[in-house]
C-alpha positions in Angstrom: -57.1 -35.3 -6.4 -53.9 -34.2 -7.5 -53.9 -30.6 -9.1 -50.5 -29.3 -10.6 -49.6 -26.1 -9.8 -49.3 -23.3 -12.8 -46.1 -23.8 -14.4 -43.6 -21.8 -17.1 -42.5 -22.6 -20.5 -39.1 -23.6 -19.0 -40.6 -25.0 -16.1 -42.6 -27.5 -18.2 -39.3 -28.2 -19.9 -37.0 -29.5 -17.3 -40.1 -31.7 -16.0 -39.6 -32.9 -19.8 -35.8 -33.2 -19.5 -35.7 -34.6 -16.5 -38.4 -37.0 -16.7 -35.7 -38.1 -19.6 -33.0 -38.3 -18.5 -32.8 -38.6 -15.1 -36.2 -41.0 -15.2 -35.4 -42.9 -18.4 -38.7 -42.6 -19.9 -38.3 -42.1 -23.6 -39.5 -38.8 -25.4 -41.8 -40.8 -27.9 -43.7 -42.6 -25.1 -44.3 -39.0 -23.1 -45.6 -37.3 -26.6 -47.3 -41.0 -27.0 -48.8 -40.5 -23.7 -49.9 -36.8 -24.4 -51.4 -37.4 -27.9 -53.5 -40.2 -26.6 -54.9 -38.4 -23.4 -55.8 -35.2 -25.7 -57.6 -38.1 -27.9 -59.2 -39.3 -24.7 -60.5 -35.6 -23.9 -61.6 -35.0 -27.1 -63.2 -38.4 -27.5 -65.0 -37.9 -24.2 -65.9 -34.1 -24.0 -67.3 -33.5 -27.6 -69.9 -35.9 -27.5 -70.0 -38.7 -30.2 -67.7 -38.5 -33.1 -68.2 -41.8 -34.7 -68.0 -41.3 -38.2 -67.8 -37.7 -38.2 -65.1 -35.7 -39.9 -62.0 -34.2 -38.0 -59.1 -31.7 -38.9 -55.7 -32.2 -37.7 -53.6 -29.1 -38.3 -50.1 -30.3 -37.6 -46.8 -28.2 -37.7 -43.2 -29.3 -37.4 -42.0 -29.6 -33.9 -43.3 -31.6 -31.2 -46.9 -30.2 -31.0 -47.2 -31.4 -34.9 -45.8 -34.8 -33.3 -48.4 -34.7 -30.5 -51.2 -33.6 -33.6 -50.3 -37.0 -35.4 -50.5 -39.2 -32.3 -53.9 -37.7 -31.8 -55.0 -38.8 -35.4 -53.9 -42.2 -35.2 -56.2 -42.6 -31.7 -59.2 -40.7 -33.0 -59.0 -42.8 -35.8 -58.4 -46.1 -34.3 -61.8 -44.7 -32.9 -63.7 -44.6 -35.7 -63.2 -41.3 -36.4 -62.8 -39.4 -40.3 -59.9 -37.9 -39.5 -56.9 -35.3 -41.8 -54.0 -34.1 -41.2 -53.1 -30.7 -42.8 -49.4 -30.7 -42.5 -48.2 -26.9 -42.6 -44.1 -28.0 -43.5 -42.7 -30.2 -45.5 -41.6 -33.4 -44.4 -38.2 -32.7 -44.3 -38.5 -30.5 -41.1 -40.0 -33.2 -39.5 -37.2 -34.8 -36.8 -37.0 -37.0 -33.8 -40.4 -37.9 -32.1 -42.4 -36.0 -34.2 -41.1 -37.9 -37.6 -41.6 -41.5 -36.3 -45.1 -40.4 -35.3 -45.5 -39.0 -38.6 -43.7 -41.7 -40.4 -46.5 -43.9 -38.4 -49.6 -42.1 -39.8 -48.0 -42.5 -43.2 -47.7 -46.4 -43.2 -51.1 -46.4 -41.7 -52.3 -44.0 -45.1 -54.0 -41.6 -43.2 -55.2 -38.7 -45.2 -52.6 -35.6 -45.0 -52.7 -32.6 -47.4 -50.2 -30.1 -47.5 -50.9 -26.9 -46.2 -48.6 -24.2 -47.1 -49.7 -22.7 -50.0 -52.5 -19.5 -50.4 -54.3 -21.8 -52.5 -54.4 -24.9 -50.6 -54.8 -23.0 -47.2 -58.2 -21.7 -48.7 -59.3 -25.2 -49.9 -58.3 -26.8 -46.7 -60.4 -23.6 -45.2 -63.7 -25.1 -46.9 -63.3 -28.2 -46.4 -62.7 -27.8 -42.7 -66.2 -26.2 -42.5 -67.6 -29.7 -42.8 -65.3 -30.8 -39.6 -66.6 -31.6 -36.3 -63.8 -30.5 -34.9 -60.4 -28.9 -35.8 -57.7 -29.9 -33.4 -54.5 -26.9 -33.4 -51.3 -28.5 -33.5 -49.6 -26.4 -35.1 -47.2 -24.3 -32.8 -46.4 -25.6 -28.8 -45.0 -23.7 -25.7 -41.4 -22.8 -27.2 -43.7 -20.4 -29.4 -42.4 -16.5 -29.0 -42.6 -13.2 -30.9 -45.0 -13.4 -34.0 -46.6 -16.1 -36.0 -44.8 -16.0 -39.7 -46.3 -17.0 -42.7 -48.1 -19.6 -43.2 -48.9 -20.1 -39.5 -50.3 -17.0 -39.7 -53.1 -17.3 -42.5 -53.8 -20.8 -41.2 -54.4 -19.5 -38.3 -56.8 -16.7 -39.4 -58.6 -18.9 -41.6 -59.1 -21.3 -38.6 -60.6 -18.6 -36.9 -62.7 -17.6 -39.2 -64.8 -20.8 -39.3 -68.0 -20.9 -37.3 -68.8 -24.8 -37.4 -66.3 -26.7 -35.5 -65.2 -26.9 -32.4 -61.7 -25.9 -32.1 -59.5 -27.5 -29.8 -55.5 -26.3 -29.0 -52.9 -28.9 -28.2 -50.8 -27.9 -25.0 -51.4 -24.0 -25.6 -53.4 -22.0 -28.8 -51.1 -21.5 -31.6 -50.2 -17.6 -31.2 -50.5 -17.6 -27.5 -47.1 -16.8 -25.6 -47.7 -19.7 -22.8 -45.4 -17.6 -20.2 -47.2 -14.2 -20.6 -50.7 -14.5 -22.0 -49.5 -12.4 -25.0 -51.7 -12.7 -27.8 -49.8 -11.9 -31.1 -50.8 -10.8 -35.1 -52.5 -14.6 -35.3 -53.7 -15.8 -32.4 -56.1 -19.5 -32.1 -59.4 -18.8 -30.5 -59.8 -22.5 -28.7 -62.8 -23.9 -27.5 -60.6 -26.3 -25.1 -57.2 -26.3 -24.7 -55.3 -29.6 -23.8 -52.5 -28.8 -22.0 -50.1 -31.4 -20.9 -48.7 -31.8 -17.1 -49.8 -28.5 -16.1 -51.6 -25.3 -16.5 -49.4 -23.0 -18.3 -48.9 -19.5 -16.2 -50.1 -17.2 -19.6 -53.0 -19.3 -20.1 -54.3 -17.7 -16.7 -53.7 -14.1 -17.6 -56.9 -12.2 -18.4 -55.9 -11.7 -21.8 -55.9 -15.3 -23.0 -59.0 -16.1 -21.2 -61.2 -15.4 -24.9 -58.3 -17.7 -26.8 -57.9 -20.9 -24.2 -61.3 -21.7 -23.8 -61.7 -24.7 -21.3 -58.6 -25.7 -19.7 -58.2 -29.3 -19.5 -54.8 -31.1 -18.0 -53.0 -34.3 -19.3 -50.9 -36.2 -17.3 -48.4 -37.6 -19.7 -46.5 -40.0 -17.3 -43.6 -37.6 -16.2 -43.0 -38.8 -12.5 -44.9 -37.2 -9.9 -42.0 -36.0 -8.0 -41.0 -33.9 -10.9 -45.0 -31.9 -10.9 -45.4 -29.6 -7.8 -48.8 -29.0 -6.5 -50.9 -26.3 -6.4 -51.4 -24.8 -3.2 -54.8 -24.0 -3.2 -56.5 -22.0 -0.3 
């Protein structure tokens, strides 16, 4: 079985350029591809989540774009699923806005998060959730986490219920160096897509990545080298 070998932040994205556009393949159907297969994990590693309640913390780049994929397949599912959108709408662009624009038309449930006062209700009613799924901040993540990320955060942290699960790397977590920052996401499973990311392996992130999984998101094989494993 094919296992992709440890890979950097700009690593990841020139398999993500190229796979573009040298390859052709569209950026929506790779962050299609990516939010579906961290549905499939979650779907198939959490047990049964019919009619259960999940949170979707989404922020504005592509990880919030992969976050509203992922509620659009869980609940196709049959899943109770919300999005908690950290940003306003306006900072929403290219993949990520038609993915949002998607769940919209399809009137899923999605509650602002930006505020003291709605991060705090969003806080208890997320203690009811099966799961909370971290979509909040991606790989191109450096330096600190500034407000509101950073209370989010926290208050994700703080709840004992859930399972939480991190899209591509935990919100906080510098993917290159393993640096945790002033708010880091403590993940019970981290979905990662096309490869491990080298920080992730770094004893320092082991208590915030949890389980590792990988998602292939289509990018040609060429593009993904191998681990050399001995």
């Amino acid at each position: 079985m094919f296992a992709p070998k440890p890979m950097t932040r700009q690593e990841v994205r020139e398999v993500d350029r190229a796979a573009i556009e040298d390859y052709g393949i569209p950026g929506v159907v790779l962050m299609e591809n990516a939010g579906r297969g961290a549905a499939r994990v979650i779907l198939t590693r959490l047990g049964d989540l019919t009619a259960e309640r999940v949170a979707i913390v989404c922020g504005a780049g592509n990880n919030g774009g992969d976050g509203f994929v992922i509620a659009r397949h869980l609940h196709n599912a049959g899943v109770q699923v919300t999005i908690y959108l950290a940003v306003d709408t306006e900072r929403l662009k290219g993949d990520a806005l038609i993915n949002h624009d998607i769940v919209r038309k399809m009137s899923l449930p999605t509650t602002p998060l930006r505020t003291a006062e709605q991060i705090a209700r969003a806080t208890g009613d997320m203690r009811s959730c099966r799961v909370v799924v971290d979509a909040l901040l991606g790989t191109g993540f450096t330096g600190d986490v500034r407000a509101p990320f950073d209370a989010i955060i926290r208050s994700i942290n703080e709840l004992d219920g859930p399972d939480v699960v991190a899209v591509d790397v935990p919100s906080g977590l510098d993917c290159d160096t393993g640096r945790t920052t002033n708010a880091t996401v403590r993940a019970d499973v981290t979905v990662t897509f096309v490869a491990p990311k080298v920080g992730m392996l770094v004893p320092e992130a082991s208590g915030y990545v949890g389980e590792i999984v990988v998602v292939d998101i289509g990018a040609p094989r060429e593009l993904v080298p191998a681990d050399q494993v001995e």
